[in-house]
LODREN-428531 format. One record per residue: residue in three letters; x, y, z of N, C-alpha, C in turn. Coordinates in steps of 0.001 Angstrom, whole numbers, plus 500000, padded with zeros to 6 digits. Example, Ala and Ser with C-alpha at 12.3 -4.5 7.8 and 13.67 -1.06 7.14 Angstrom:
// LODREN-428531
Ala513190494310507800512300495500507800513200496700507800
Ser512850497750507080513670498940507140512900500030507870
END
This chain:
// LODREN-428531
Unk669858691069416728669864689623416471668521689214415860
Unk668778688844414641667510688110413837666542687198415244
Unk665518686986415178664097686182415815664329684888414994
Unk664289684083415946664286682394415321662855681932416541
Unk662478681176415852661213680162416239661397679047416053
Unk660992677887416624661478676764416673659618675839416625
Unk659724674824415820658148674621415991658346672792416233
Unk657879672011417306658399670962417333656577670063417658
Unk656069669472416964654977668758416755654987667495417792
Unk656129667129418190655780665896418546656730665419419868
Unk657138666583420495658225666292421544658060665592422409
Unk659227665563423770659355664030424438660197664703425443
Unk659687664171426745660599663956427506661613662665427894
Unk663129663035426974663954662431427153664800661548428412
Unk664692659637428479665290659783429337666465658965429410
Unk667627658921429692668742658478429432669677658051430711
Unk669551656279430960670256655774432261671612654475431032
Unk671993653900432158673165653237431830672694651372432343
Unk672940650685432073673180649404432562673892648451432317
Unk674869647523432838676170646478432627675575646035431046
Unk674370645153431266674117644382430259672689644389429910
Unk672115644481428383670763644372428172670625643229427764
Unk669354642251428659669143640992427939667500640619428079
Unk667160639852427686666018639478427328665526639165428776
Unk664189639243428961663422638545430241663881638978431623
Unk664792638552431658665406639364433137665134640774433164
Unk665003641433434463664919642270434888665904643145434718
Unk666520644005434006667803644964433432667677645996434436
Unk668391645779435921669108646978436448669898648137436252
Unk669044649351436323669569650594435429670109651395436362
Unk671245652780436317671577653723436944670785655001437044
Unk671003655860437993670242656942437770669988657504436809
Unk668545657852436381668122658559435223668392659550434904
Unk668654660324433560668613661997433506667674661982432600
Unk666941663338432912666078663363432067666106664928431589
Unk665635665035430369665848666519429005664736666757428356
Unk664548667270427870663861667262426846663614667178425837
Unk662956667310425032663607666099423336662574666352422498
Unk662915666342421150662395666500420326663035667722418993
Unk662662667638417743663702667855416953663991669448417048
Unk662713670169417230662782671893417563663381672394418857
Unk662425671021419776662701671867421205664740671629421326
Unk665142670885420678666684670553420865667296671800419954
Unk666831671777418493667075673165417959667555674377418854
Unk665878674589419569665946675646420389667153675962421461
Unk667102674522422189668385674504423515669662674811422632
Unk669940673777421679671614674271421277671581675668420638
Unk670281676499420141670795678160419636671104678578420774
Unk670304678454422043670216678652423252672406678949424163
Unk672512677389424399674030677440424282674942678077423240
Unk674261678531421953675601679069421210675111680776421555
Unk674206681032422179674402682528422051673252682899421169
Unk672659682281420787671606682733419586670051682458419979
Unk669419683179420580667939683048421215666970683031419960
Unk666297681943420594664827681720419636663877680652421035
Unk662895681094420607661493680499420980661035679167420477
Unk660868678668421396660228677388420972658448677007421337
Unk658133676932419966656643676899419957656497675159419656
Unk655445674515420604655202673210420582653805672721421224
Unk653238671574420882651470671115422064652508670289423049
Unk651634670295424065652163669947425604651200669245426251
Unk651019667906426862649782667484427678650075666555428738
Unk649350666466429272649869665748430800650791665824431437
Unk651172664642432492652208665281433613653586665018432939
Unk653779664616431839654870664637430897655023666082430260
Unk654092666051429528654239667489429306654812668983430174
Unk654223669190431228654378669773432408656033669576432737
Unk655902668445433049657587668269433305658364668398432040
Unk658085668624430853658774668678429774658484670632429945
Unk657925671290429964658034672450430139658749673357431314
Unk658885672302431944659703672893433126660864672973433225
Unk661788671446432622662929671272432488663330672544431198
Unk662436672435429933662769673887428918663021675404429694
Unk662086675361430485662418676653431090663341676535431988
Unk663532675289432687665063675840433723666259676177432987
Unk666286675938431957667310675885431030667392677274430315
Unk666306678208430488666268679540430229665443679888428284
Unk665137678786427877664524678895426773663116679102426674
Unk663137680259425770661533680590425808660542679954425432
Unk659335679504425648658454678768425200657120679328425131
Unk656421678740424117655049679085423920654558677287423510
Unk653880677131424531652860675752424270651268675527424157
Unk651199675128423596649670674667423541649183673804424307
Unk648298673469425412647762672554426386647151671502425267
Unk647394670631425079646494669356424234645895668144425574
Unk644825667403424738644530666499425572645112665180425954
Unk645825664939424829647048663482425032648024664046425973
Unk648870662830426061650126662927426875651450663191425995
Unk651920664097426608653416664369425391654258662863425899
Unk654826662325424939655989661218424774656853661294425618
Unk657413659838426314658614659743426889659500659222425559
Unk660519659043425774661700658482425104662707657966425439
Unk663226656593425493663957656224426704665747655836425448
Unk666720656231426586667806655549425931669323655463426799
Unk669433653888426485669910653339427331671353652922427095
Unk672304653166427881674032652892427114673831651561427952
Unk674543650710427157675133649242427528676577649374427988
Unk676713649029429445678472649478429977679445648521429087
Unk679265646927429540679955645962428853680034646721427408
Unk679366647099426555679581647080425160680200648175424216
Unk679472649450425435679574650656424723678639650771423672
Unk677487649865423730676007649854422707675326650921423092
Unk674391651733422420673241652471422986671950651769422262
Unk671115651794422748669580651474422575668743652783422942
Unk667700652983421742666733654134422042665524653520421682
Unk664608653552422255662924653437422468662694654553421909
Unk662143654915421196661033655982420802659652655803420759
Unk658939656484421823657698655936421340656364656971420089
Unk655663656537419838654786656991418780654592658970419011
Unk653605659094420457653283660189421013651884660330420763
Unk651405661156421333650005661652421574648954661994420403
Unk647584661526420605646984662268419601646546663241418932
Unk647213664298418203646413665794418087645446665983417141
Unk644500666597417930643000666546416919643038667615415957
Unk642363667298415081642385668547414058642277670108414860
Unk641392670064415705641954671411416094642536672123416768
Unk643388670800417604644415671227418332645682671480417057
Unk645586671040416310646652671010414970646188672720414535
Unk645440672662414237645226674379413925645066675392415016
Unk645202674985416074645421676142417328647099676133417395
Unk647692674572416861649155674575416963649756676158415635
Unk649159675613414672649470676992413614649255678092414015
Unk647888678628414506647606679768414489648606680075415873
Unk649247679754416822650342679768417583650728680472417024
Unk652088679081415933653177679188415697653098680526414669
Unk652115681087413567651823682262413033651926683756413859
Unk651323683234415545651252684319416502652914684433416579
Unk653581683936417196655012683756417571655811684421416747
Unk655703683765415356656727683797414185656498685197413742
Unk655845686025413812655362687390413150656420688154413666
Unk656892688719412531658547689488412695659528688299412513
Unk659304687147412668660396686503412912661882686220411366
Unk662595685832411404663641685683410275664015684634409664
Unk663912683411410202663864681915410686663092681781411589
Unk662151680273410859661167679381411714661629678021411224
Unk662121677425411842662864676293411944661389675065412348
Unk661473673774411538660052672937411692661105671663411635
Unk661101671058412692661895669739412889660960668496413483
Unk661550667522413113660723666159414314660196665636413252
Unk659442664975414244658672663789413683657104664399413819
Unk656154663623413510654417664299413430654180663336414371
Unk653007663530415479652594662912415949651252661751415465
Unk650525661054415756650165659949415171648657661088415007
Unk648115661015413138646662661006413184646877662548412237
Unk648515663498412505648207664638412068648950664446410403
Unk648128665021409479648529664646408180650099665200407835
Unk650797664491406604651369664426406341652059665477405722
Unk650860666110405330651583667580404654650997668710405482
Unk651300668741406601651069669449407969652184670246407840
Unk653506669525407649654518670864407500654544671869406054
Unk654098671087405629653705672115403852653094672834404114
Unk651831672906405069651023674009405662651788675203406242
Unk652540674441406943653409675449408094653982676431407346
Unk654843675812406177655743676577405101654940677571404471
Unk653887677274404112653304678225403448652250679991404122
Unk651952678977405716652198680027406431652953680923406761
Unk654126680242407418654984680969407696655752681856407000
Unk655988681077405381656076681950404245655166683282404249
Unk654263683563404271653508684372404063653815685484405078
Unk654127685119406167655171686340407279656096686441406816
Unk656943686388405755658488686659405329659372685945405845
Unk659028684791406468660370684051407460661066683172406265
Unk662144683139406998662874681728406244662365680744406640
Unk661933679593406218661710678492406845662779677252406296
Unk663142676370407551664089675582407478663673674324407648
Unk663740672884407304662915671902407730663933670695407733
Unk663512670178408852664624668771409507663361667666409553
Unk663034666776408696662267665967408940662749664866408502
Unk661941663467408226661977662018407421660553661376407127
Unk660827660755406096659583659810405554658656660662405250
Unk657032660169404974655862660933404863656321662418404496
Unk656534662781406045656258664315406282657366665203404810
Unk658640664238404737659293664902404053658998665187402419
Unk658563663663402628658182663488400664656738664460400296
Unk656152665408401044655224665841400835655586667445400694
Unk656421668361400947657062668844400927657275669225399538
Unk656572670245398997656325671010397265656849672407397091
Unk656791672920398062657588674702398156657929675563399214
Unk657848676910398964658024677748400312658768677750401144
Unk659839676437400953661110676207402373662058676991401715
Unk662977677243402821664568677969402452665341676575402456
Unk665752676155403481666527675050403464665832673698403967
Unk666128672529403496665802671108404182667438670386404346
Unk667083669939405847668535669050406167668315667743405905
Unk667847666788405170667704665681405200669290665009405266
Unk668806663390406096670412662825406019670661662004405008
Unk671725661206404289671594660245403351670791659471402749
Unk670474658653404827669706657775404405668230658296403956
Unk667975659658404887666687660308404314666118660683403077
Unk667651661159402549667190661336400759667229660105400103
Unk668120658793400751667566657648399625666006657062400105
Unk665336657760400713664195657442400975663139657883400415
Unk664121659123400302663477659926399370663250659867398195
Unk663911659530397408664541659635395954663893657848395821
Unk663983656885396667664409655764396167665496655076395113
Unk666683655827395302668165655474394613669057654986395855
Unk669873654571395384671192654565396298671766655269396770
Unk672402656273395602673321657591396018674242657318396799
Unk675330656380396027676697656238396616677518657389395942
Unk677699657934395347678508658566395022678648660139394835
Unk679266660653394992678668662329395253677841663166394547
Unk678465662662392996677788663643391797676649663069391808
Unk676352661701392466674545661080392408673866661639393312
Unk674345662428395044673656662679396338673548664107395460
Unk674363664879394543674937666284394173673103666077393215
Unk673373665512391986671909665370391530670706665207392131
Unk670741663990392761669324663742393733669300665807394408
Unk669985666242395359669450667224395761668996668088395105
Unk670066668478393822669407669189392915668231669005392534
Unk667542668143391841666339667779391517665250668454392555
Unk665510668011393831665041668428394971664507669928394236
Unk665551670711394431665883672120394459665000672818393158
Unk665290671922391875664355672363390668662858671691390834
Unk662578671063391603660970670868392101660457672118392742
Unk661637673051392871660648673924393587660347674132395145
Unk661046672540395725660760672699397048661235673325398045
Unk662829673406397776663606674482398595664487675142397772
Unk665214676171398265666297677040397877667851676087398159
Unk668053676066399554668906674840399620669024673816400350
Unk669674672640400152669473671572400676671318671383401594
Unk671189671040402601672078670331403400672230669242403731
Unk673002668350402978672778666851403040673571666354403835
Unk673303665976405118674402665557406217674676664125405549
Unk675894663447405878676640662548405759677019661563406812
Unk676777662252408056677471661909409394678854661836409092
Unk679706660298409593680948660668409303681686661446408438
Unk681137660979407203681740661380406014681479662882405924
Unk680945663900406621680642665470406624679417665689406032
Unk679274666524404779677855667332404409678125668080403048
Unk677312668248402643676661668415401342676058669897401474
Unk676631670860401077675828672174400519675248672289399086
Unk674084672505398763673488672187397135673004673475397391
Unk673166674604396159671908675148395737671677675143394179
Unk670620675974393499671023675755392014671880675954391096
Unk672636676951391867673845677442390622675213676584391538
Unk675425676250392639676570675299393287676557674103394094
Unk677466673583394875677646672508395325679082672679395818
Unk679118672507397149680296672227397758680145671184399118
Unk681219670347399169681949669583400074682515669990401513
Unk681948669398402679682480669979403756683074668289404553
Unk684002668073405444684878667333405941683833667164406929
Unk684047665918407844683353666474408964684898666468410022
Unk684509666244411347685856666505412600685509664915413600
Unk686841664372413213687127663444413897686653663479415128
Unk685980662739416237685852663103417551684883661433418202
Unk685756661085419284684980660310420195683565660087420364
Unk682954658950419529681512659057420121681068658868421717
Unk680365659742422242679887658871423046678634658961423036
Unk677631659735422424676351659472421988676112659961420987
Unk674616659252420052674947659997418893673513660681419143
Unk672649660967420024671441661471420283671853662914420053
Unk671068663863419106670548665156418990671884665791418302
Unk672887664516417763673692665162416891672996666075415127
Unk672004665726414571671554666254413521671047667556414297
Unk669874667362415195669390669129415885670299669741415768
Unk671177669346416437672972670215417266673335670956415240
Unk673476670364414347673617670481413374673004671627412710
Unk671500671326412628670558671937412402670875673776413146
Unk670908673743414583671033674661415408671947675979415037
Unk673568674760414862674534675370414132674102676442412703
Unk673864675475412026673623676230410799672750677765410782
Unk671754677503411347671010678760411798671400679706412409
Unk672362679256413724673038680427414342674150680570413130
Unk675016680343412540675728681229411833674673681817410949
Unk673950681335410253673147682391409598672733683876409963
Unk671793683456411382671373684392412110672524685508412521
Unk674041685042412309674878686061412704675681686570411481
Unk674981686021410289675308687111409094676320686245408442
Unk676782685087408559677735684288408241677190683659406669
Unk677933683274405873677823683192404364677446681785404826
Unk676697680823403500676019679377403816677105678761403658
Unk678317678579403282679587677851403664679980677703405198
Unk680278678678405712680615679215407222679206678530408043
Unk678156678961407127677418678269408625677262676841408214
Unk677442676617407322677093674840407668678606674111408097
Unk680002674876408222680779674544408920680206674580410043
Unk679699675469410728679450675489412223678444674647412457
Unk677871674555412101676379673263412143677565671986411981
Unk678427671158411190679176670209411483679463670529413116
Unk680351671623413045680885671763414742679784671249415809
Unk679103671909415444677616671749416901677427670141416385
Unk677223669906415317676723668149415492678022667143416206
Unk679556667685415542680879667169416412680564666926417907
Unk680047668944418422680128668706419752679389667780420288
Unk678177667425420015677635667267420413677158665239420784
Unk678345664937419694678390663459419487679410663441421216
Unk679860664371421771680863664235423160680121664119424095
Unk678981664215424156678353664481425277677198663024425744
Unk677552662500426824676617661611426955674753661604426906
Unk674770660175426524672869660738426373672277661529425401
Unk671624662105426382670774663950425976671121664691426405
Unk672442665299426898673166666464427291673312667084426279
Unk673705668840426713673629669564425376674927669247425208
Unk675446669781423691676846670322423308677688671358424408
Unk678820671686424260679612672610425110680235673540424045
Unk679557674987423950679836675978422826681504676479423032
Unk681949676014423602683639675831423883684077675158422344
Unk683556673717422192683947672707421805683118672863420401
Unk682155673505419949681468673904419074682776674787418277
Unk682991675939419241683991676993418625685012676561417822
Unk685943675438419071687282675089418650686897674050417339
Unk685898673551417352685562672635415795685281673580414734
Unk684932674244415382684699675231414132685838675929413194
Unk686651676626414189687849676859414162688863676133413149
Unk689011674854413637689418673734413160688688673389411322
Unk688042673167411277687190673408410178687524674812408870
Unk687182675384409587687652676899409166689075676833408250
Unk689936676655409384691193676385409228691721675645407281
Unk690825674454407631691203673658406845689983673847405481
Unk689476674878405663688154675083404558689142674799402866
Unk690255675029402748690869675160401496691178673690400884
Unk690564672935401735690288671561401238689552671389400901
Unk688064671810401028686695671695400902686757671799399042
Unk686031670810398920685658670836397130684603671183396401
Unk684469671734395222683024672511394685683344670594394114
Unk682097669911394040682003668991392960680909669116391806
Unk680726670272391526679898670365390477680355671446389596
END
């Protein structure tokens, strides 16, 4: 089994209660808390984790958040390598509304990493990744660390032979010049990117391309959410459906996505097949309340399902 690494800059301990009604000023009586862990790698990591596909998760860690964010990773059986920093790793709070069936998420900023906790974070993730096949770089940056921090990463990690895969938004993404294998950006991420609209396919089909002849990646996966996903590389383009299914949260559906895709990779599966299964894992994973993982049951049978119906799927280019 190929070595996957997971590198997450800015994680959180996730926490996710319920209450009748959210309103202003009053005091909002909540249900028991659950709490996960969170953040765009360390979630990576858990759903390869549930599908069968082990990788390491390299991340900075500080205070009694942190601590408890390393603990809950390891009860869960995922490997970790952290860096002690001097800030506090992030909470993240998110809250279902009963009356409504609304969710609300708080995110907050996160901790400060100093320049050389930022380069003890690399020279890590360099220690880790050596041999590795995939190094997967997701999340958000924490406040103060530059913008083309993951361009660094890429070009490191490049330099060990890994694939590198990147799930980001804003800043971090538009900085982003070479060395990646794949970037998952979502719609709204590439019209952020691009500054276009991109209603229409052959326009999301161009915008990525462009992407792709900059040089910055090999291929791009353009999630859609409902509407499914976008495979681009330079010589194709194909159309994937996504799978009808009950929301009941939409937290860590892109990771779950992300996760997917890698584990079919990692198991030798052609980039059609795995970004079916990356839909599946993001499906499953919209079932599950909160921050609970996906159920690789329900991953399968979407997949399956998917599979099934691949002879629908359209080249549009």
């Amino acid at each position: 089994m190929p070595d996957i690494v997971t590198l997450t800059m800015n994680p959180a301990l996730d926490i996710t209660t319920s209450t009748n009604r959210v309103v202003p000023t009053d005091k909002v009586r909540c249900g028991a808390p659950r709490r996960d862990p969170g953040g765009g790698g360390l979630n990576v990591a858990r759903v390869l984790h549930v599908l069968g596909t082990p990788a390491t998760a390299v991340f900075p860690s500080g205070g009694h958040t942190g601590r408890a964010l390393e603990d809950l990773v390891a009860t869960e059986g995922v490997p970790i390598r952290s860096l002690t920093i001097r800030g506090s790793t992030r909470e993240s709070l998110t809250i279902n509304e009963n009356e409504t069936g609304l969710q609300y998420r708080f995110v907050l900023p996160g901790p400060t990493v100093t320049t050389r906790e930022q380069r003890a974070c690399l020279d890590l993730l360099i220690e880790v990744a050596s041999g590795a096949d995939y190094v997967v770089v997701s999340g958000s940056l924490p406040p103060d660390v530059p913008a083309d921090f993951y361009q660094h990463v890429a070009g490191a990690v490049g330099d060990l032979g890994a694939r590198v895969i990147v799930d980001t938004s804003g800043p971090a993404l538009r900085q982003l010049r070479g060395r990646v294998f794949l970037v998952k950006p979502s719609i709204r991420e590439l019209r952020d990117w691009t500054g276009r609209e991109l209603s229409a396919i052959d326009d999301q089909v161009a915008a990525t391309r462009e992407v792709i002849d900059r040089g910055v990646c090999d291929v791009v996966v353009l999630s859609l959410g409902a509407e499914g996903a976008l495979l681009v590389t330079q010589d194709r383009d194909e159309y994937f459906p996504s799978v009808e299914v009950p929301v009941v949260s939409g937290v860590g559906a892109g990771d779950s996505m992300v996760a997917g895709v890698v584990s079919g990779l990692a198991r030798g599966r052609s980039l059609s097949d795995s970004v079916r299964y990356g839909i599946a894992a993001g499906a499953a994973m919209l079932q599950t309340p909160g921050t609970a993982l996906c159920r690789r049951t329900d991953v399968e049978r979407f997949y399956t399902l998917l599979t099934e119906g691949s002879a629908a799927d359209t080249t549009v280019g």
